[in-house]
N, C-alpha and C positions, 0 to 999 in steps of 0.2 A: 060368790066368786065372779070376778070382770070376765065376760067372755067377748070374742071378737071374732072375725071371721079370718077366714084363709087370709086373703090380700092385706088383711090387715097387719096379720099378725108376720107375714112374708114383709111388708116395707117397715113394721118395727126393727127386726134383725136389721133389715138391709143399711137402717137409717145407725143403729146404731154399728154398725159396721163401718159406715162411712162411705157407702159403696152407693147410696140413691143421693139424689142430689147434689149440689154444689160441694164441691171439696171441703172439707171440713181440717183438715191432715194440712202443713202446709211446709215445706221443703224439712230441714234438719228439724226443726222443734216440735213440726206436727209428726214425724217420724218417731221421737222421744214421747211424743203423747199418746199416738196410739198405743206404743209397747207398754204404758203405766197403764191404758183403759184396761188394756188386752189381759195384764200383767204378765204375760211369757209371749211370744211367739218361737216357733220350733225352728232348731239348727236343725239342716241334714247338709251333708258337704256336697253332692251331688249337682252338679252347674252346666246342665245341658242349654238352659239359657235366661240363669240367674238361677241362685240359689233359693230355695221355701222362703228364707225370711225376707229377704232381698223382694221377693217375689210378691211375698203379702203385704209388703209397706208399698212398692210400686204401685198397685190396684187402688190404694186410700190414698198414696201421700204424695200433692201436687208438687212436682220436679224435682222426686224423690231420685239420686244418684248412690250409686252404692258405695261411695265414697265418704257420704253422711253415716253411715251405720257403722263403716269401719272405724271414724271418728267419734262416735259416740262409745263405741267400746274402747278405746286402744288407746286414743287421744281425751277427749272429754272425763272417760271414765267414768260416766251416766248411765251404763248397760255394766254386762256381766255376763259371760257365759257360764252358764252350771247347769245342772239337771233341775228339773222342774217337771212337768211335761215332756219323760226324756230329757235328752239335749235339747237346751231352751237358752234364748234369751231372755233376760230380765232387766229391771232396775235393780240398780246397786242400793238405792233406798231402802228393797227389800232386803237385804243381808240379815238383819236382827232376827225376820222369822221362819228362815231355815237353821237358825241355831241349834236347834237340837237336829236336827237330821247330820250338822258338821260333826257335831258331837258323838252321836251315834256308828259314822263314822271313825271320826278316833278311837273309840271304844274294838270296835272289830280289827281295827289295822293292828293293833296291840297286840292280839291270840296269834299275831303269826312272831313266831322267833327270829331275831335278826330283823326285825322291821324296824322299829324304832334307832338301832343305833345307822340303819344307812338313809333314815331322815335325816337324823343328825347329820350326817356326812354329805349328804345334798344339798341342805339349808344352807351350810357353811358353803359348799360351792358355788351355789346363787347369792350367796352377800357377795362374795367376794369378784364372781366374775360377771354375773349377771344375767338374762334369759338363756334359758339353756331347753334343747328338744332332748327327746330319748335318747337321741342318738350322738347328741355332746355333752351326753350328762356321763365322767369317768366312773362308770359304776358299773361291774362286771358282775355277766352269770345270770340265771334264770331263777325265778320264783315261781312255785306250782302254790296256787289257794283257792279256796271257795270263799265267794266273795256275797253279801248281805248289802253290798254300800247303797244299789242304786235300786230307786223306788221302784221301776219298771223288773223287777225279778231278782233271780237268784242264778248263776253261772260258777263253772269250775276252768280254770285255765292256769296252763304254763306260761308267762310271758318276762322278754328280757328284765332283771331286775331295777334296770332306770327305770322302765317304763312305770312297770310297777309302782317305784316309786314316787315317780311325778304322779300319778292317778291318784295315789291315796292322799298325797299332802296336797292336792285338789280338790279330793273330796270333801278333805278334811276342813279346809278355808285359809290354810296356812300355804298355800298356792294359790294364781292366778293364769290364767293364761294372757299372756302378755303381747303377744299379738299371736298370727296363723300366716303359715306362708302354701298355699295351696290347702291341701289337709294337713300339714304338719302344724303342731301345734309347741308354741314357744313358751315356756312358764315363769312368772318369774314372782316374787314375794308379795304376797296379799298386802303387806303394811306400809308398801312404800308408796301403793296408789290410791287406798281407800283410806280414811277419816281415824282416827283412834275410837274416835268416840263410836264411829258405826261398828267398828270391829267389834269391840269390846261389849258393845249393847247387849244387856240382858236378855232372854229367853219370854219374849212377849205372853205369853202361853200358857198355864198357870199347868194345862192335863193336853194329852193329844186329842181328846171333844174338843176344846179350842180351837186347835192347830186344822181341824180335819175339817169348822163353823169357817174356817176364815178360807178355807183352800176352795172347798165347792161355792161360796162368796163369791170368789175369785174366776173362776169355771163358769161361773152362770153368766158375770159381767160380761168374759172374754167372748163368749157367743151370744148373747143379748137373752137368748131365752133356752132351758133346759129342761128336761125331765128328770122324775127322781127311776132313773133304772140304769141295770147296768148297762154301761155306754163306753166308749175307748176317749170317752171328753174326761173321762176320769183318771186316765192311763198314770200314773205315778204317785197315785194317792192311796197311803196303804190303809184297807177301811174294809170292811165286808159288810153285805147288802145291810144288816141290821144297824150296822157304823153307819153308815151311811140315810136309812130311813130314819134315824133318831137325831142324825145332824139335821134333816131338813124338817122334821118337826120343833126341833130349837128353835133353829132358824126361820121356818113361818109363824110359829109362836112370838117370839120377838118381832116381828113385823120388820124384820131384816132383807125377807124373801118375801113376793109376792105370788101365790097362784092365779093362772090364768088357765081360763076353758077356751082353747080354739076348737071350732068348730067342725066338725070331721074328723074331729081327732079325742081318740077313747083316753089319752093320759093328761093331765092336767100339767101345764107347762109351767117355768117359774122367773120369776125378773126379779133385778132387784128393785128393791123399794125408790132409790132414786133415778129408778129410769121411768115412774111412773108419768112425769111429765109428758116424756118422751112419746110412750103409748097415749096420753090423752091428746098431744097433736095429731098423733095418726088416725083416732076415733073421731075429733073434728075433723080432721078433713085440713088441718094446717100445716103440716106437715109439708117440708119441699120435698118432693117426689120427683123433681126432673132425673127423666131418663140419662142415665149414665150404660158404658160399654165398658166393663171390664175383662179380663183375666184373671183368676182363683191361683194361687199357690196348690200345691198337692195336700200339704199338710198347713192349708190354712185356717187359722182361729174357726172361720165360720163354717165348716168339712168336719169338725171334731167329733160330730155325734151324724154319721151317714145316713143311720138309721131318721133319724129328726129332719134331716137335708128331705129324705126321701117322702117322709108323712108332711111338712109341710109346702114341699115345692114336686113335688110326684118324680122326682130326679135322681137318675142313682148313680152314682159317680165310683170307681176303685182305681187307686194309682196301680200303675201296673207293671211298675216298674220290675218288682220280684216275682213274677208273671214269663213260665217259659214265652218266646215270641209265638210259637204257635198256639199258643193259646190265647194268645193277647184278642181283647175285643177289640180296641181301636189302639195304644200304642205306646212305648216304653216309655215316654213324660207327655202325657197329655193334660190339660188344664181348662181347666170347664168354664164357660164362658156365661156371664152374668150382663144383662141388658135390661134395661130397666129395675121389677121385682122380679122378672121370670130368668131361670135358668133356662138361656134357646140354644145351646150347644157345647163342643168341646173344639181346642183346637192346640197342634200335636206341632210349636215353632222347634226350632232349630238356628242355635250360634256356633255358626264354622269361626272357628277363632284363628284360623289361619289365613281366610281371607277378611275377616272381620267381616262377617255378609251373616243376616239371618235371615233365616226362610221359613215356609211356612210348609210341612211336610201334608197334613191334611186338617182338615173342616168337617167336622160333623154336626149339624144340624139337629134339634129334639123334632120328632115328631110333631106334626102341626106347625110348624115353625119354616116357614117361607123363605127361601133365597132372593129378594130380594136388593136391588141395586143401593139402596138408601142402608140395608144391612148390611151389607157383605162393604160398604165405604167405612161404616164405623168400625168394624173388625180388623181393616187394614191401619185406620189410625190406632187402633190399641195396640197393633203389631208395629209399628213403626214406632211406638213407645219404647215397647219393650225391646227394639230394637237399638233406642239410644240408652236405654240402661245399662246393653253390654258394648256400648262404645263400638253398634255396627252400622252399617247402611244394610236396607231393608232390600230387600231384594223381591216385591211383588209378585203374584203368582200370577 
């Protein structure tokens, strides 16, 4: 087994992140490229100052505008919103191997009565008039059901019957969400923006071992390096521990996955096999390591497993958002600050969208980690970044 030590195995993540070094990511196409390394990054609609995804492409993707991402979903139709990791974005390339999950899907919307003849009645509404939300969808009355659809659990709810039935013919793939106007969300026919041939695409998968070899594949990529334990990097994969310890003996049996021994650390970590290049520049010492200053998303690709943030960077980071305020350690969106390979703080901006002004509410500092002048200048340039992402002037503290 390759072993490596802490800093090494800290600027493998970082490099494959895109987060050390020269920008790798570069305006709209490097934005499309991270989301295919990554393969999801997380929706939350939440935009105190830029949304998660918005927020995780900003960090990689040099004069990334949130403009470019609405056009790759809405316009391009290169992306895709669905569940994945939760509510995720994806590539629309991927469609073929969530088929069975659309499927499975279908199969459940069916046990409720009266579901299928007010798809029918939907569909026909969207040919004929076009994106339609909940609440311009003519469809009256409420539906009580327990619901199976989505990876992330099991819920019971009452809710209006549009609604209902735009979610299911979502789920289903026989829906799109055709653009978003704040959180509302607009739906309109899968087949008039995606391929026939993608639509139609057989079931990759031959058994859910497949499905469950190519997802933790995917999980490993999206973070650079993972353990085999339960972790929330897994959150939408339905598999239990032994699912899961038999996928990654597949999977290092086929030399698909690679284990690796970092050092200080009791669980054997895992890459994939073509990022082994990757890790040999970083053991040479070739590797470009120039210091970069970022900002972290809450729920970004490389936060996925806290626990892994915390054993290989000694960092412990909780969004705190769901966090009564008095209990709050440092603050309702705070976002952890990444400089060079070390995580040396958090810091808590703020988009007044009424004066178009963001600010920076506080700074917190990691222990050991100095205030100085040459710091605290790069900090205001990653804020004045983030400050032209939500089309503000920066208002310095």
């Amino acid at each position: 087994m390759l072993t490596v030590t802490l800093p090494q195995a800290r600027q493998f993540i970082l490099l494959k992140q895109g987060l050390l070094g020269d920008y790798r990511f570069i305006r709209k196409d490097g934005a499309y490229q991270y989301v295919r390394q990554a393969g999801c990054i997380q929706f939350d609609p939440v935009d105190v100052c830029g949304r998660n995804a918005e927020l995780t492409l900003q960090s990689r993707v040099k004069g990334f505008r949130k403009k470019m991402l609405h056009d790759l979903l809405y316009r391009d139709r290169l992306l895709v919103d669905y569940s994945d990791k939760e509510l995720s974005i994806w590539p629309c390339e991927d469609w073929p191997f969530f088929s069975g999950y659309r499927e499975r899907s279908t199969a459940h919307g069916r046990q409720f009565p009266g579901i299928p003849e007010l798809e029918k009645e939907a569909v026909n509404y969207i040919r004929k008039h076009g994106p339609v939300s909940s609440d311009t969808l003519p469809i009256e009355g409420t539906i009580f059901w327990h619901s199976s659809m989505h990876w992330s659990g099991h819920w019971e709810k009452e809710s209006l019957a549009a609604r209902s039935v735009l979610e299911q013919l979502y789920t289903d793939g026989t829906l799109l969400i055709h653009h978003k106007s704040g959180s509302r969300k607009y739906y309109d026919l899968a087949e008039k923006y995606l391929p026939a041939a993608l639509l139609n695409a057989p079931n990759p998968f031959p058994d859910e071992a497949s499905l469950t070899d190519w997802r933790i594949r995917r999980r490993i990529g999206a973070v650079g390096l993972l353990w085999n334990r339960n972790s929330t990097a897994w959150l939408g994969i339905n598999m239990t521990t032994e699912q899961r310890n038999a996928a990654f003996a597949r999977l290092e049996k086929s030399g698909s996955i690679v284990p690796l021994q970092v050092e200080g650390i009791r669980f054997p970590l895992y890459l994939l096999s073509e990022d082994l290049p990757l890790l040999e520049s970083v053991i040479d010492g070739q590797a470009d390591t120039k210091a970069r200053l970022e900002f972290l998303a809450p729920l970004d690709p490389m936060l996925w497993d806290r626990k892994l943030i915390e054993a290989v960077w000694d960092y412990q980071y909780s969004w705190e958002i769901y966090t009564p305020a008095v209990k709050r350690k440092y603050g309702y969106y705070v976002l952890p600050i990444v400089y060079g390979d070390r995580f040396v703080g958090r810091i808590e901006p703020k988009a007044d969208r009424k004066t178009n002004t963001l600010t920076v509410q506080n700074v917190w500092l990691e222990p050991g980690v100095r205030k100085t002048k040459p710091l605290s200048g790069k900090i205001d340039k990653a804020a004045q970044r983030l400050a032209r992402l939500n089309d503000c002037s920066y208002a310095q503290p």
